[in-house]
C-alpha positions as CSV (number, residue, x, y, z in Angstrom):
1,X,-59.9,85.1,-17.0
2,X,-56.5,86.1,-17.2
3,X,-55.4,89.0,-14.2
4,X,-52.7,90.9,-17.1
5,X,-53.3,92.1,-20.4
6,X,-49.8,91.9,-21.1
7,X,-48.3,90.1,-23.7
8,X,-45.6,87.7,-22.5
9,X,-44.4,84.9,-24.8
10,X,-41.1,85.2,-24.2
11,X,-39.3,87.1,-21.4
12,X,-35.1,87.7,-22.1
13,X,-32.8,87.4,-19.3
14,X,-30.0,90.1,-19.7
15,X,-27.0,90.4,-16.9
16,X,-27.8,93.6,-14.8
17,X,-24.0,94.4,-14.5
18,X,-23.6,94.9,-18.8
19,X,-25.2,97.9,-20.7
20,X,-24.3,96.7,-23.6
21,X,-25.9,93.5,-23.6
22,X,-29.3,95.4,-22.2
23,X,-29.1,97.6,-25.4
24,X,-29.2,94.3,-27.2
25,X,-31.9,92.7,-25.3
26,X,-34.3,95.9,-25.6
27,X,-33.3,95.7,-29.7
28,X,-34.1,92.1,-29.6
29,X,-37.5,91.7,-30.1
30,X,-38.7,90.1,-27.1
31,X,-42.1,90.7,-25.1
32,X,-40.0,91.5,-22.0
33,X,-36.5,92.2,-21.1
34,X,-35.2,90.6,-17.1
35,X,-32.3,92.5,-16.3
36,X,-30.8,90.4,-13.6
37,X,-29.2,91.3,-10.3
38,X,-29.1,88.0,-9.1
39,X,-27.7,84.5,-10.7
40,X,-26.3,86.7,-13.7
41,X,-24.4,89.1,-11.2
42,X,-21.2,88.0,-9.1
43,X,-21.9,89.1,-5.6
44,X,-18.9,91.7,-5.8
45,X,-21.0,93.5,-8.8
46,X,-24.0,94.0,-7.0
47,X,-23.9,97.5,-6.4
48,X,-22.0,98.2,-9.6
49,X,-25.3,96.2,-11.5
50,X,-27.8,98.0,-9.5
51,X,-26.2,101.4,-11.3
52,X,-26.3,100.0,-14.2
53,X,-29.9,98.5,-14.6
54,X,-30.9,102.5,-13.4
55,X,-28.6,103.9,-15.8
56,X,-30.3,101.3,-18.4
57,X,-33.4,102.7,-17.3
58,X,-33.3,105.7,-17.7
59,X,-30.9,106.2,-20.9
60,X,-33.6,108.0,-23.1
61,X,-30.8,106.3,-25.8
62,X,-31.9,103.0,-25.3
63,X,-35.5,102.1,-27.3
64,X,-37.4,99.2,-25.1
65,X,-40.5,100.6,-26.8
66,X,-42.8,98.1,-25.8
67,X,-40.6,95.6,-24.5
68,X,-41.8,95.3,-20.9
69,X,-38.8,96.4,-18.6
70,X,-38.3,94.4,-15.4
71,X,-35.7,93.3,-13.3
72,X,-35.5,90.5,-11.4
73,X,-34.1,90.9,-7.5
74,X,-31.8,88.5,-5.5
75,X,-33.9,86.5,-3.4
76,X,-36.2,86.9,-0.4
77,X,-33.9,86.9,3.1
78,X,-30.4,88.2,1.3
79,X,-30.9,91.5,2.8
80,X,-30.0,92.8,-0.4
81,X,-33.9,93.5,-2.0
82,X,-33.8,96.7,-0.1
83,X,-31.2,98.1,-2.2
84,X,-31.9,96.5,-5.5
85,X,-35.3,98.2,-5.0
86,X,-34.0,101.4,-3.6
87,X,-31.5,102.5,-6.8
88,X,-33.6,100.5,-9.2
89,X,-36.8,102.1,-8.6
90,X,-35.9,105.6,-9.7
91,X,-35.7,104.2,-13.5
92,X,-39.2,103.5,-13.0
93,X,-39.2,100.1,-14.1
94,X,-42.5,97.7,-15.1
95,X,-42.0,95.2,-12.5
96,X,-39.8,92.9,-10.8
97,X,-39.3,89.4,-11.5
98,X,-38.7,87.7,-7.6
99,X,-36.6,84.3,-7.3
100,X,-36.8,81.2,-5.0
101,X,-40.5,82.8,-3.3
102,X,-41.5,80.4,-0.6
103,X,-44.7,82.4,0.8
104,X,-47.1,85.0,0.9
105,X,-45.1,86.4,3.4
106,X,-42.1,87.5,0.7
107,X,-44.4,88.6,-1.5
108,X,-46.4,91.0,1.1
109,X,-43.4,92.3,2.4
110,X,-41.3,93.2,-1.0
111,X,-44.8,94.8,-2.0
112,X,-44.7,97.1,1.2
113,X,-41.0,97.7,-0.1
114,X,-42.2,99.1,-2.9
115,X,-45.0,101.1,-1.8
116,X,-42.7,102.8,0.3
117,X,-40.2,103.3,-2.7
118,X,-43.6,104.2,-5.1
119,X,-44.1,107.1,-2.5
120,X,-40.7,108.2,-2.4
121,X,-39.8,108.8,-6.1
122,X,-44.0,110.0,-7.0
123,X,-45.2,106.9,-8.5
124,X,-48.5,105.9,-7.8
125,X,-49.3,103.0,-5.4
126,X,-49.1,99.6,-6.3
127,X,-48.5,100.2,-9.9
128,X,-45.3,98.1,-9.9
129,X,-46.2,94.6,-11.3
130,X,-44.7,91.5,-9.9
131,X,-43.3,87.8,-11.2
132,X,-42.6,85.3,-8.6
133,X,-40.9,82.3,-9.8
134,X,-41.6,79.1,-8.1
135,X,-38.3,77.4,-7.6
136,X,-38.5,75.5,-4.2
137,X,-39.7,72.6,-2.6
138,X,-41.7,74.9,-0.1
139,X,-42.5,77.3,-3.2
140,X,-44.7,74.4,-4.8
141,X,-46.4,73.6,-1.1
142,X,-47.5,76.8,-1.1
143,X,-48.4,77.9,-4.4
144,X,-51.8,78.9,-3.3
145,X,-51.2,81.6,-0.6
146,X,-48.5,83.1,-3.2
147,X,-50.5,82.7,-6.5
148,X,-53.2,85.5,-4.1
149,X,-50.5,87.1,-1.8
150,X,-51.0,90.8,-3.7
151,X,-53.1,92.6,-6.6
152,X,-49.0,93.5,-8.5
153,X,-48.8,89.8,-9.1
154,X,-49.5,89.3,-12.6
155,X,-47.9,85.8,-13.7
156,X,-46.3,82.8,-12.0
157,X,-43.2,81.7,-13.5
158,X,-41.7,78.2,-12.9
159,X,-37.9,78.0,-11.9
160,X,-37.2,74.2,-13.0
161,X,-33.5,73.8,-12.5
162,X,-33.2,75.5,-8.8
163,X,-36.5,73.2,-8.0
164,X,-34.5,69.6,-8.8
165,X,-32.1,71.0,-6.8
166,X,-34.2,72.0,-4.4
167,X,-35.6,68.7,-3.9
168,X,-32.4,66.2,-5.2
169,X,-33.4,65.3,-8.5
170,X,-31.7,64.5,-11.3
171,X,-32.6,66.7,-14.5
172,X,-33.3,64.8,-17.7
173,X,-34.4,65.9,-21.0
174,X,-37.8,64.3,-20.7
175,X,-38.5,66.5,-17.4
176,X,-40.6,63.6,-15.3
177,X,-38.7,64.7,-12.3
178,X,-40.4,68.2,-12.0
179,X,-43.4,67.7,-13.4
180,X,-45.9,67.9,-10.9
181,X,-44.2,71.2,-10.1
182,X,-44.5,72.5,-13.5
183,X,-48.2,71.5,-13.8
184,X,-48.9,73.0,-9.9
185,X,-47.4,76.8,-11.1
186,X,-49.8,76.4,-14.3
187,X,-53.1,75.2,-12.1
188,X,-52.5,78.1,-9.7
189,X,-52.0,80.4,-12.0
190,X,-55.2,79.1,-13.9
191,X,-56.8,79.3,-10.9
192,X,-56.1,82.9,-9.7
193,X,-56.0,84.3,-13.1
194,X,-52.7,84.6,-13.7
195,X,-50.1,84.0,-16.7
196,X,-48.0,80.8,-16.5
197,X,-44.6,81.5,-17.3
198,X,-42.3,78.1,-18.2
199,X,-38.3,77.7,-16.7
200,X,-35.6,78.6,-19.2
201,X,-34.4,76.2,-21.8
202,X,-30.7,75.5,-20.9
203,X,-28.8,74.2,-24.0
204,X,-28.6,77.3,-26.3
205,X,-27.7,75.5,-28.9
206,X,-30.3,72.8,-29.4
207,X,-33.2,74.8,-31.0
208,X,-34.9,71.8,-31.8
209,X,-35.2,70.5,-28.1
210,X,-36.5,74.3,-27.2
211,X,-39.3,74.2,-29.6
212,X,-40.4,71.0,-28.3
213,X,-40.3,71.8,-25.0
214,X,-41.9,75.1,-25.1
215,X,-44.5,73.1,-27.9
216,X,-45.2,70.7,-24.7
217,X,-45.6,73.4,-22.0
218,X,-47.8,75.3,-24.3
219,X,-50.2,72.3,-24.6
220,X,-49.9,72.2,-20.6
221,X,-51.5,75.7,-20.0
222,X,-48.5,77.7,-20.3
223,X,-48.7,81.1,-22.0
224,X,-45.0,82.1,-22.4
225,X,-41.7,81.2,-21.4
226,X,-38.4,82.4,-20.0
227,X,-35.3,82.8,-22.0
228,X,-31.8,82.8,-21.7
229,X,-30.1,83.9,-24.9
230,X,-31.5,86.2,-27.6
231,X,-31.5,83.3,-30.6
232,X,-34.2,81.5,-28.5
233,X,-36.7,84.3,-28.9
234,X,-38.2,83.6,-32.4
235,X,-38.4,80.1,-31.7
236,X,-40.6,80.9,-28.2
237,X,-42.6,83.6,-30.0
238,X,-43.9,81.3,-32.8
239,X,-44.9,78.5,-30.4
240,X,-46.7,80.8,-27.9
241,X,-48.2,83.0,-31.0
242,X,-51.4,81.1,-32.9
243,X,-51.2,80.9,-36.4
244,X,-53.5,83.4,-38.6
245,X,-55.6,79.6,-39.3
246,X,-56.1,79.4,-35.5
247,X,-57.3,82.6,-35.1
248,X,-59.8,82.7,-37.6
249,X,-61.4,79.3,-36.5
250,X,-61.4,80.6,-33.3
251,X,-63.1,83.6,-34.0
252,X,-66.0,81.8,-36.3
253,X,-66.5,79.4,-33.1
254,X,-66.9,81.9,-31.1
255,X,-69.1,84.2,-33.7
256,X,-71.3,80.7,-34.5
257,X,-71.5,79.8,-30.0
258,X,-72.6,83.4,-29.9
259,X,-75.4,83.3,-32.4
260,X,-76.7,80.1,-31.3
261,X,-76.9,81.5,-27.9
262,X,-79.3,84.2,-29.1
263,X,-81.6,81.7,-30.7
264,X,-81.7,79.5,-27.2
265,X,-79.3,77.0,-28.4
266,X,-76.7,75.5,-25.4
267,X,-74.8,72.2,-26.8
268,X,-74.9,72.3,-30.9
269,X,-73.0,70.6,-33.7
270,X,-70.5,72.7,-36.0
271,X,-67.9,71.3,-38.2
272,X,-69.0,67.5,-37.5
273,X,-68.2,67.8,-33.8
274,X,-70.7,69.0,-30.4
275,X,-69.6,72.4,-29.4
276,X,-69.9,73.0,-25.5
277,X,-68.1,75.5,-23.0
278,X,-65.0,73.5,-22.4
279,X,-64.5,74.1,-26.7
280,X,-65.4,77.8,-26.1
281,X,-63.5,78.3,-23.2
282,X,-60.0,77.0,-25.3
283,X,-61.3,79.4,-28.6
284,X,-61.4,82.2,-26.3
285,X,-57.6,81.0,-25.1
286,X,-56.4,80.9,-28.3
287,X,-57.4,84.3,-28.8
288,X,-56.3,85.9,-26.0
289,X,-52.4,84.2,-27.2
290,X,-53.0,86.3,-30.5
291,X,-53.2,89.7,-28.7
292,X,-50.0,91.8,-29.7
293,X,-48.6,94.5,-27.7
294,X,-49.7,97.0,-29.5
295,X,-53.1,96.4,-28.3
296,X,-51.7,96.7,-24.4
297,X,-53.5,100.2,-23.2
């Protein structure tokens, strides 16, 4: 059973350092807006895009309405988390999306960070969520003691590009050369009921490769995916959102699993085919895809 409630499909990478293009993002119509401090930010512009995220923040002109508001850090062992936390923090955002995590360790000691920070400006306690994203050789090794390193952690996102690097492969269209790492972040997260978020799609112009990718990683286990430009988002949404068809055969599974229950029934036949809990189990998936934000308490 899934840790979040939150809807996450697709989550929109915005540069930290540009208001306008934050406007954009939170007009844009994705689940969740990642304004960036780190790849999208020249290291000259870091305190300049730390303002400006906090400014984004708190602009009572700029609508995010529902659009979950996070911003993702520069890594673990910069010495620069401190600070991106510090001005950050006091725009109250939902969470913060953490790069290149290696171990429980980075996890444990950003969330004592926060607490700290949580104190300072009146929020409550551990109500900051978190996003690690997987991006490493040692990441992948160990995916377990991070997947369980602290109650923020909500999904596990999948960093695919940094990962080749990180272990010298050579990045192809086909993806064989990270794809044990891709299906480890997805089992962990599985396993620690987390959501499973997949790496960016790089070519912004090949719409068709995106929607077969993200149609791939869906049918892994993947529940949403991060993006890179805002015409990606509609493609995204529509794979990681069931159709209306899905939903209701789902739902008369579920209703016809429920009523055999009450009459003492375990295996049974429906639609030509023996229904058992692995069946139930994806129905019950498929469901939990179709929940909109509105329904987020």
């Amino acid at each position: 059973m899934l840790r979040a409630r939150r809807t996450r499909r697709v989550l929109l990478f915005m540069p930290g350092d540009d208001l306008h293009k934050i406007k954009k993002g939170a007009a844009s119509g994705a689940d969740s807006i990642i304004m960036d401090l780190e790849d999208g930010v020249a290291l000259n512009h870091k305190e300049a895009a730390r303002e400006t995220v906090r400014q984004a923040l708190r602009d009572e002109s700029i609508e995010f309405g529902r659009t979950e508001r996070l911003v993702r850090l520069n890594p673990p062992g910069t010495g620069l988390q401190e600070s991106d936390i510090a001005v950050t923090i006091e725009g109250y955002p939902d969470g913060y999306v953490i790069p290149k995590v290696e171990s429980s360790d980075d996890i444990q000691t950003l969330s004592d960070t926060l607490r700290r920070h949580e104190r300072r400006i009146g929020l409550e306690p551990n109500t900051t969520r978190l996003i690690p994203i997987i991006e490493t050789a040692l990441g992948v090794v160990n995916l377990p003691g991070i997947a369980r390193a602290d109650q923020r952690v909500e999904a596990l996102a999948f960093g695919a590009e940094d990962l080749a690097g990180s272990i010298g492969a050579v990045r192809t269209p086909e993806g064989d050369e990270v794809f044990y790492a891709r299906s480890a972040v997805v089992l962990h997260a599985a396993a620690f009921g987390l959501q499973a978020l997949d790496t960016p799609y790089v070519d912004l112009h090949d719409l068709d490769g995106l929607r077969a990718e993200s149609e791939r990683v869906m049918r892994l286990g993947y529940t949403g995916k991060l993006a890179i430009h805002p015409a990606q988002i509609d493609v995204i949404k529509s794979v990681f959102t069931p159709t209306e068809q899905e939903v209701a055969e789902a739902h008369a599974l579920i209703t016809a699993f429920e009523n055999h229950q009450q009459n003492g029934t375990g295996v049974f036949a429906y639609n030509g085919k023996m229904v058992d809990m692995p069946m139930i189990r994806a129905a019950r998936r498929i469901l939990a895809r179709a929940i909109s934000p509105d329904d987020i308490d």
